[in-house]
C-alpha positions in Angstrom: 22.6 -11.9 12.8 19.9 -14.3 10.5 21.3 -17.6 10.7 20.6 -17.9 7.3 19.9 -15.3 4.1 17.4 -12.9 4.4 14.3 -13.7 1.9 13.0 -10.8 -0.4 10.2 -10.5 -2.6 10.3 -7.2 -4.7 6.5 -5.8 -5.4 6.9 -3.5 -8.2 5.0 -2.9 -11.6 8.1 -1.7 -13.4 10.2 -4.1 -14.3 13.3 -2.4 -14.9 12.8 -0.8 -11.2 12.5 -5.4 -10.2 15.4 -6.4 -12.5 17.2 -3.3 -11.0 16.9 -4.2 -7.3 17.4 -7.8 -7.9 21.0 -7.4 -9.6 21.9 -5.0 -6.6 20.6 -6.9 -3.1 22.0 -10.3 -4.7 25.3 -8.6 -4.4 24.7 -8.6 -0.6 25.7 -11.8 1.0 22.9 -11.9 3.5 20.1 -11.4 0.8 18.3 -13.9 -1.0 15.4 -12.5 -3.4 13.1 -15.7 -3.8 10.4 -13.8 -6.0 9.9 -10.6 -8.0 6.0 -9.6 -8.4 4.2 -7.2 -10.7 0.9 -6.7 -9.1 -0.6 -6.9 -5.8 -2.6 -9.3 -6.7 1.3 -11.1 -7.4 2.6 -9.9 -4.3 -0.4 -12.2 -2.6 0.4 -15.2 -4.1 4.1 -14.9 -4.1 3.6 -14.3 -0.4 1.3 -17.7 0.3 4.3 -19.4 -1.6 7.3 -18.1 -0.4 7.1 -16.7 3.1 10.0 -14.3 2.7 11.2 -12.6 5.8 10.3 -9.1 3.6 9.0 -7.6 1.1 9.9 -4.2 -0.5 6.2 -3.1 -1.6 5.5 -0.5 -4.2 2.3 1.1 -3.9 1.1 2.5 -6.6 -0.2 -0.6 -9.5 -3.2 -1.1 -11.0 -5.8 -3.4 -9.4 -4.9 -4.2 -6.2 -2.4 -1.6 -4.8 0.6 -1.6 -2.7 -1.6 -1.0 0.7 -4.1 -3.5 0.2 -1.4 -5.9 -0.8 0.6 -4.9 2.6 -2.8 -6.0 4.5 -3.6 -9.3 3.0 0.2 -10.4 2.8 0.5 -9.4 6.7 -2.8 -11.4 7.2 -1.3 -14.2 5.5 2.2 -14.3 7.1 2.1 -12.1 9.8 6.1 -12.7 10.6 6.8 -10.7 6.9 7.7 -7.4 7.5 6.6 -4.7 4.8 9.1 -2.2 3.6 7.6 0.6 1.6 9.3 1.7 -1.7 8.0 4.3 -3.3 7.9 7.6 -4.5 4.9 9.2 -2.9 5.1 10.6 0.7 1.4 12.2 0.5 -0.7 11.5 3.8 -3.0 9.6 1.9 -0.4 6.6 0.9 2.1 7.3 4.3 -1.1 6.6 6.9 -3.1 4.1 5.4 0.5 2.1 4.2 1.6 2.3 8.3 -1.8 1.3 9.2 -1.6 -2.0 6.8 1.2 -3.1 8.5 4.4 -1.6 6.8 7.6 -2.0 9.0 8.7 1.2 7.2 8.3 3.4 4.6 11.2 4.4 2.0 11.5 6.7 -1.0 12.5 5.8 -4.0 15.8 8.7 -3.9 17.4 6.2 -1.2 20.9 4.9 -1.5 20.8 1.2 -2.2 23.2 0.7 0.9 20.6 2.8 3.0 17.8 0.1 1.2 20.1 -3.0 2.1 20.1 -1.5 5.8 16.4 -0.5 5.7 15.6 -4.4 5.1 17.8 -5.9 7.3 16.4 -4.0 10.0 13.5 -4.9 9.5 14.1 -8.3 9.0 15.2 -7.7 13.0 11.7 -6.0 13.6 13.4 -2.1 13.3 11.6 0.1 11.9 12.9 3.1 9.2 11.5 5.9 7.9 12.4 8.7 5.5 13.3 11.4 7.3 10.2 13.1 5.1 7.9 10.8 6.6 9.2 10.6 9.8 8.5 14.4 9.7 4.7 13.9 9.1 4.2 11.0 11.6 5.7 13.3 14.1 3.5 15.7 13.2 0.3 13.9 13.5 1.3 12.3 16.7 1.6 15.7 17.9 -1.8 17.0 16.7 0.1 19.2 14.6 -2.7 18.9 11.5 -4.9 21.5 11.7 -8.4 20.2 10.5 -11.0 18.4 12.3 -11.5 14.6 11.7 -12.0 13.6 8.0 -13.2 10.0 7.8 -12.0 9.9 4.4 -8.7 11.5 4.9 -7.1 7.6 3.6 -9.0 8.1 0.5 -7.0 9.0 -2.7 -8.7 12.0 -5.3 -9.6 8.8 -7.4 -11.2 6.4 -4.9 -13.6 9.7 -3.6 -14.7 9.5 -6.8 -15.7 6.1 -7.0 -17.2 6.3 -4.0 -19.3 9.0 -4.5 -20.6 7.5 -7.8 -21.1 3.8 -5.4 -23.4 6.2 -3.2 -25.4 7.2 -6.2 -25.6 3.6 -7.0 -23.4 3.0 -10.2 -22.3 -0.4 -11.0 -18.9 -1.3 -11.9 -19.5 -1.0 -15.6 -21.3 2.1 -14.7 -18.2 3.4 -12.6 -16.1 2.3 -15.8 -17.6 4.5 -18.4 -18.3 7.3 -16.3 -14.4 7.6 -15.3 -13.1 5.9 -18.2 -11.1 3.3 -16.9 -11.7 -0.4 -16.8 -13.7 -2.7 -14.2 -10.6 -4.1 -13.1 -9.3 -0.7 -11.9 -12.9 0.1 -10.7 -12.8 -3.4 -8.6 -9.3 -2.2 -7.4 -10.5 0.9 -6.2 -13.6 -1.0 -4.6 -11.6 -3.3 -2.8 -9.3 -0.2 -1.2 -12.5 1.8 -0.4 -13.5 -1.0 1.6 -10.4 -1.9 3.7 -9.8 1.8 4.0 -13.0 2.6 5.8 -13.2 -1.1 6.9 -16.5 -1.7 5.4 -18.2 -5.0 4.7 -19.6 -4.3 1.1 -20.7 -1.6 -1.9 -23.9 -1.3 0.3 -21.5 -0.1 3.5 -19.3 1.8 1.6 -23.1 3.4 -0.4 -24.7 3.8 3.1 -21.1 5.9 5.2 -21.2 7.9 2.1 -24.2 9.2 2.6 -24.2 9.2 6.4 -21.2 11.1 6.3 -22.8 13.8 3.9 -20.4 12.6 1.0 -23.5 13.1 -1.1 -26.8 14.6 -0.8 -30.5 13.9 -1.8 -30.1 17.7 -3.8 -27.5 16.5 -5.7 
């Protein structure tokens, strides 16, 4: 057992899904929840401040998202464990999420006592996943997906887009207008594109794209 109260930070951008939690794990005697954030961008700096033993991380917010979040905040307490609350259990959030350095990876159907176990193992280092997930990781350690390699398999529908349009050389503003969505979100997806495929810069990201055959000189 902790000697002392396990310290939570709840990532979410919906605050009646925060205020929700909150009320519930401070039931628990062993749970402490030091900081609630609304952004990844939050979840960063809440992390640098507070050090919490773990953070239940939602994944899908605007600007920085849940996975990129999961990757900075391991880099910058590596001792945090990530548990995964959400509602998607796609490939394209389960891998990329794992990869970041999630401890586990919940849906958002769970019972709050199986959440309250869910942290406290990982608080221990244990990991838990839905059985769902659990599912699809046993099938891709088992070469059970049927498709050659796909180097942009992590890659939502959204960020293809933006990087396709990077290849062809938009700028942000560019991106913005073109997909009708603001720079922030364009720099958000930017920022995934480029831990995803662990690339440098735009140029990287610009230059894969086409080496990859992303895009093509014919249009």
């Amino acid at each position: 057992m902790y000697s002392r109260k396990i310290t939570i930070l709840i990532v979410d951008d919906h605050e009646v899904v925060r205020q929700g939690l909150k009320a519930y794990l401070e039931t628990q005697p062993d749970f402490k929840v030091v900081a609630e954030a609304s952004s990844g961008e939050e979840a960063v700096e809440a992390a640098m401040e507070y050090l919490p033993d773990v953070v239940l991380m939602d994944l899908v917010m605007s600007g920085v998202g849940g996975i990129e979040a999961t990757r900075k905040v391991k880099g910058i307490t590596p001792r945090t464990q990530i548990v995964v609350l959400t509602s998607y259990y796609q490939d394209e959030f389960i891998f990329p999420a794992l990869k970041a350095g999630a401890i586990s990876y919940v849906l958002k159907d769970v019972l709050m006592d199986d959440l309250a176990d869910a942290i406290r193992k990982a608080a221990f280092g244990e990991a838990v996943l839905h059985p769902k997930i659990a599912e699809r990781v046993i099938q891709e350690i088992n070469g059970a997906k049927d498709s050659e390699y796909n180097p942009f398999t992590e890659l939502t529908k959204r960020e293809m887009e933006v990087l396709r349009l990077i290849a062809k050389g938009l700028s942000n503003a560019d991106l913005a207008a073109e997909l009708f969505i603001s720079e922030n979100t364009v720099k958000g997806h930017v920022s995934n594109i480029l831990s995803k495929l662990q690339l440098g810069d735009r140029t990287q990201a610009a230059v894969y794209a086409w080496e990859q055959g992303l895009v093509h000189r014919n249009g």
